[in-house]
C-alpha positions as CSV (number, residue, x, y, z in Angstrom):
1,X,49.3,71.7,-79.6
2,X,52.2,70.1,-77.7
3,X,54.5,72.7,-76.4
4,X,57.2,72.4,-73.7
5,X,57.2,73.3,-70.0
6,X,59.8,75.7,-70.6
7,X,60.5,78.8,-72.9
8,X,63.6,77.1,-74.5
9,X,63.4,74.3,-77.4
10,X,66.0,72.6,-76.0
11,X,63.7,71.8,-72.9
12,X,60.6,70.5,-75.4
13,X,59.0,66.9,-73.7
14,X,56.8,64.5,-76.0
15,X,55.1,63.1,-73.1
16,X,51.3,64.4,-73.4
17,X,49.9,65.1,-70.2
18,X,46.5,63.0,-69.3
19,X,45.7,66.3,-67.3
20,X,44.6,68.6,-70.1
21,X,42.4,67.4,-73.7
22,X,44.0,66.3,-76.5
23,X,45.0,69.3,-78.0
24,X,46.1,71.1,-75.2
25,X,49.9,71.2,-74.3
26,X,52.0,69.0,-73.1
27,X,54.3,69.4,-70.2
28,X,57.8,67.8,-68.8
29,X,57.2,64.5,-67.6
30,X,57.5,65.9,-63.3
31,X,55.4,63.7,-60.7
32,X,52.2,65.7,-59.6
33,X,52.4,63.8,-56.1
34,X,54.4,66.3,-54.5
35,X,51.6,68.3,-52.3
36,X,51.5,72.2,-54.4
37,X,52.5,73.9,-50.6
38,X,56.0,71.8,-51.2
39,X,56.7,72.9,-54.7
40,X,58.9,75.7,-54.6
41,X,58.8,78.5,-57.2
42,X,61.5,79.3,-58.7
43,X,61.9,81.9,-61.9
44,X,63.6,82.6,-64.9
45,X,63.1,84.7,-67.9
46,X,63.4,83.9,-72.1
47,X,63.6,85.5,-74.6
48,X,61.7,84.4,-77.9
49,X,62.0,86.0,-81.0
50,X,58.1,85.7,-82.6
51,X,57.8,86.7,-86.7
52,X,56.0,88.9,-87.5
53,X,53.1,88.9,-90.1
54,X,51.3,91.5,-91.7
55,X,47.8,91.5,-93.1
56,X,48.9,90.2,-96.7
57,X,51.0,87.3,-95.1
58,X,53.9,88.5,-95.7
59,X,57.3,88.4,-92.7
60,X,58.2,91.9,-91.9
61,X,60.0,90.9,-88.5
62,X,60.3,89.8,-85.1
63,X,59.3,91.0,-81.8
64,X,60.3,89.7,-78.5
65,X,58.7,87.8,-76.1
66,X,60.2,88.0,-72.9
67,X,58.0,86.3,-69.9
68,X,59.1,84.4,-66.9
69,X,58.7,81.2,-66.7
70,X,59.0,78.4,-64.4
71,X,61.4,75.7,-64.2
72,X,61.2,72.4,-66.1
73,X,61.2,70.2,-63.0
74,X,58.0,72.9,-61.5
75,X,56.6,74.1,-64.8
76,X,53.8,71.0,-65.1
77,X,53.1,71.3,-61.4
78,X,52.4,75.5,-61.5
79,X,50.4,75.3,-65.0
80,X,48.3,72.4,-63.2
81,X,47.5,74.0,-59.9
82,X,46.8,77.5,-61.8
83,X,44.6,75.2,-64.3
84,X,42.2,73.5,-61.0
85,X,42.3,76.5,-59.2
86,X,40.8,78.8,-62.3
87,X,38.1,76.0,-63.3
88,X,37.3,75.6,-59.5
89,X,37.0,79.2,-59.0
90,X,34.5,79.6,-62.0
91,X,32.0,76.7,-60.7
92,X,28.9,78.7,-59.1
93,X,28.1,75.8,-56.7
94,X,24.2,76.6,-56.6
95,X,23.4,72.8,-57.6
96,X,20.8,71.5,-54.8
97,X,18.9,69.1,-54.0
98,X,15.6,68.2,-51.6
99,X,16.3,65.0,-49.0
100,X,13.3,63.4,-47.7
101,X,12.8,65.9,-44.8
102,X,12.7,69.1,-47.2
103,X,10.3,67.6,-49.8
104,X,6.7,68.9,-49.2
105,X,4.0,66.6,-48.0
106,X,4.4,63.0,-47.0
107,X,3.8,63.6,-42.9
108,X,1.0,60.8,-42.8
109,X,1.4,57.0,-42.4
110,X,0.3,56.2,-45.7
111,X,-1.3,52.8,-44.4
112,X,-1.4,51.1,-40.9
113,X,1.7,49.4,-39.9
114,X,0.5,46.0,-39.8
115,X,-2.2,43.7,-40.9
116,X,-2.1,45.3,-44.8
117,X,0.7,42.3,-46.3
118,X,2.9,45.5,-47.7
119,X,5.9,46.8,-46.5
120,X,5.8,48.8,-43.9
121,X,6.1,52.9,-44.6
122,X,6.3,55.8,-42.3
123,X,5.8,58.2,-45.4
124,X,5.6,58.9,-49.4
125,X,8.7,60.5,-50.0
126,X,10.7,58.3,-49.0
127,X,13.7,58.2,-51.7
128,X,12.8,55.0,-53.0
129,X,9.6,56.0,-54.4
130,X,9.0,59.0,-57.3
131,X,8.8,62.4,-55.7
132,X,10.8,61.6,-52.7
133,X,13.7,63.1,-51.1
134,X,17.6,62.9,-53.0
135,X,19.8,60.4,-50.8
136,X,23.5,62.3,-50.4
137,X,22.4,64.4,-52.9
138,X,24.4,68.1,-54.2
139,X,24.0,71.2,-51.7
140,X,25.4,74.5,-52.1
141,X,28.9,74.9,-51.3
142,X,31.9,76.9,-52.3
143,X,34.4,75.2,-54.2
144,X,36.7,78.4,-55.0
145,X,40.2,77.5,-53.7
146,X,43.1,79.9,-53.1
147,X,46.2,80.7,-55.0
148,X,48.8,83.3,-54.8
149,X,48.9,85.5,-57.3
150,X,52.2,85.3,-58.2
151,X,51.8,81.7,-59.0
152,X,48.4,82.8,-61.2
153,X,50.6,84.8,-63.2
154,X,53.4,82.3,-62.9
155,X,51.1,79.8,-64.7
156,X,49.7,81.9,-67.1
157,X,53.6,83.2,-68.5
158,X,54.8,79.9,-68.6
159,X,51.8,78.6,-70.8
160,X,52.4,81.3,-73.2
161,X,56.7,81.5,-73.2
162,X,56.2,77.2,-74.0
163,X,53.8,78.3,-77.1
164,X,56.5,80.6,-78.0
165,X,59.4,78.4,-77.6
166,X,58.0,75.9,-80.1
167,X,56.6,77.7,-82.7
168,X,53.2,77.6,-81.6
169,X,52.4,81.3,-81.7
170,X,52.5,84.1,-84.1
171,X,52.0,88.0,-84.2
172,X,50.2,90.1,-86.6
173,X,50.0,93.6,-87.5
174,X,46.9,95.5,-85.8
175,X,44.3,94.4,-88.3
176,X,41.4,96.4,-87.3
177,X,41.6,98.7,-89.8
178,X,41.2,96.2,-92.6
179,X,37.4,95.7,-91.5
180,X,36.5,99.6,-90.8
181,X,34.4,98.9,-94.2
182,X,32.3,96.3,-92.6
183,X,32.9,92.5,-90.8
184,X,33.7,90.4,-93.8
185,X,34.3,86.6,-92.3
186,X,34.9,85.0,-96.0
187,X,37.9,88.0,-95.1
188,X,38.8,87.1,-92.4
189,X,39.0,83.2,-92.6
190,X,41.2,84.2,-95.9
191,X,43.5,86.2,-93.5
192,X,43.8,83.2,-91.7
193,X,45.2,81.5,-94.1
194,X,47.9,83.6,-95.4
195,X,49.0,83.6,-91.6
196,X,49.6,79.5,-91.9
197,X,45.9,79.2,-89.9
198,X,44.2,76.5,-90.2
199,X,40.5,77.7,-89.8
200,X,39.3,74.0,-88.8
201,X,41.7,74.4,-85.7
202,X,41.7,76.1,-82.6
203,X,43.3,79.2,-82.4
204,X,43.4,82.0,-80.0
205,X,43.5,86.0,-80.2
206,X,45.1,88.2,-78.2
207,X,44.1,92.1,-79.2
208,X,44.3,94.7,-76.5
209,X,41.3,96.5,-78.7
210,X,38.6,94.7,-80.4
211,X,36.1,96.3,-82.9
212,X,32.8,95.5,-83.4
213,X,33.8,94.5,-87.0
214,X,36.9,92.3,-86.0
215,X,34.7,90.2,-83.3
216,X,31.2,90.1,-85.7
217,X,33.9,89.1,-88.7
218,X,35.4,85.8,-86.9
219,X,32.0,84.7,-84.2
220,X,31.0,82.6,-86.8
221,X,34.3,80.4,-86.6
222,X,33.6,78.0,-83.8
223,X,37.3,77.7,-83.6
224,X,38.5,81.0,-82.7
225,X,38.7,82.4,-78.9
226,X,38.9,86.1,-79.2
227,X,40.3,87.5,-76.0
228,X,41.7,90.6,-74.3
229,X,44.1,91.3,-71.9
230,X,41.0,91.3,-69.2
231,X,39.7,88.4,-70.8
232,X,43.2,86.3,-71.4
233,X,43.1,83.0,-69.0
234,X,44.8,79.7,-68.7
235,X,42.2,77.1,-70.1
236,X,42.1,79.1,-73.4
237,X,45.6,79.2,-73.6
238,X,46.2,75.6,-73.3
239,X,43.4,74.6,-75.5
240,X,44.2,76.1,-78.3
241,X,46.2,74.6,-80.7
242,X,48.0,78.5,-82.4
243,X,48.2,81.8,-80.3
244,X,48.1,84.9,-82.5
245,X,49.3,88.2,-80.9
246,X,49.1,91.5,-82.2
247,X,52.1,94.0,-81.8
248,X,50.2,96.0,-78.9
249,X,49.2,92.7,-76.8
250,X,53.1,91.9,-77.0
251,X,54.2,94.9,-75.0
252,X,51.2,94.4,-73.0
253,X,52.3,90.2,-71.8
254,X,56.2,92.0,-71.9
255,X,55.0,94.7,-69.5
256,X,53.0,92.8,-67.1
257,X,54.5,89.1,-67.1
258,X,57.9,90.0,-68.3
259,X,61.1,90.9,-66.0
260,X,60.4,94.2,-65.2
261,X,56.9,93.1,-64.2
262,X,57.9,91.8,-60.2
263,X,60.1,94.9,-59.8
264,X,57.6,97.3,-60.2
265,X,55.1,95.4,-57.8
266,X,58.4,94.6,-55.2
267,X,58.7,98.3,-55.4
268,X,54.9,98.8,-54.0
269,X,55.1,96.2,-51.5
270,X,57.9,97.7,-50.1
271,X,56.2,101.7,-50.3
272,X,53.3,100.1,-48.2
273,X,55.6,98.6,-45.1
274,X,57.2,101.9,-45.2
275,X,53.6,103.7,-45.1
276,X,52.5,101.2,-42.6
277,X,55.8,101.5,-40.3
278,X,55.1,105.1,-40.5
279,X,51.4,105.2,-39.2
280,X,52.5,103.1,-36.2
């Protein structure tokens, strides 16, 4: 899917960005030189109006979307850093290998210095012979890096308000019902289709409440991420090619990345100085 970097059509770029696969979205054609402590965030917030689908297919409105989102000159830098630093944060960094001094045995001369013909060797695990030690080899390390996590969420709205903006993303009616009999995936796929889903392309969910018959009726499409709001993160978003929302995970994205969203946390912020000021 190739969406713009801002909420607006009129911002839309064609230029793909070599940063994300092929059918991730693409962002405004900005320069990723600029060092991410020199990009300055700056906000704004869209409004989208998203149809709205019901089980059969059928339009019986719209809903709003209203997320911030970044700039079109920042919006490619954000998603990017937010992008790294999620994939960076997930990497364990357990990988590890033995170097010549931690790999068991080897602490006789094999043979006598001199006199033999052969090379001289002080030991059998040496690294250039089978069973020796790694040269420069992986070692435990942390690769988590740090991000703010007003630029997390920064990221994360603008990915979702560009889907919008181009008529990458859709919301259904809550569904769950429809499978209380039992998970049905012949059902399901045919659902997908009356919503203009293309089953053979990657599409995410968004449901604020899954039931067991929803997520056994749709794990046997390879193509489908089926997420929740605890679950909702960047490289989904930008891999897939259609977002589906239902009704409830709209005013859940309004409520928490919307406008009202950096008030309400402004308004805590400032209720802590106050408590601290008081305790000193």
């Amino acid at each position: 899917m190739r969406i713009s970097c801002a909420a607006t059509p009129s911002l839309s770029s064609s230029v793909a960005s070599p940063l994300f696969a092929p059918n991730s979205h693409s962002f405004a054609n900005v320069s990723l030189a600029t060092a991410p402590s020199a990009v300055r965030l700056r906000v704004r917030c869209d409004v989208a109006a998203i149809p709205v689908l019901s089980f059969s297919g059928e339009k019986v409105g719209d809903v709003p979307l209203d997320l911030k989102s970044a700039p079109s000159d920042t919006a490619r830098a954000v998603v990017h850093r937010g992008l790294v630093a999620e994939q960076q944060n997930q990497r364990r960094g357990t990988a590890s290998t033995l170097t010549r001094g931690e790999v068991s045995g080897g602490g006789k001369k094999p043979y006598p210095q001199k006199k033999t013909g052969r090379a001289r060797r002080g030991s059998q695990r040496t690294p250039l012979r089978p069973g020796g030690g790694v040269v420069f080899g992986p070692k435990p390390r942390d690769w988590s890096v740090k991000i703010n996590r007003k630029e997390k969420r920064l990221a994360l709205s603008t990915a979702l308000s560009s889907a919008a903006a181009t008529a990458d993303a859709l919301v259904v009616e809550d569904f769950g019902q429809e499978f209380e009999a039992g998970p049905k995936t012949k059902e399901f796929v045919a659902a997908m289709r009356r919503w203009g889903l293309d089953p053979k392309r990657k599409a995410m969910f968004l449901l604020t409440e899954v039931s067991d018959n929803v997520l056994l009726s749709c794990r046997n499409i390879g193509t489908i991420k089926l997420l929740t709001p605890r679950t909702l993160n960047l490289f989904d978003i930008l891999d897939s090619e259609k977002l589906v929302f239902t009704k409830s995970a709209v005013e859940y994205l309004n409520s928490m990345y919307g406008e009202n969203a950096e008030e309400e946390g402004d308004g805590e912020e400032e209720e802590e100085e106050i408590v601290l000021a008081g305790d000193n």
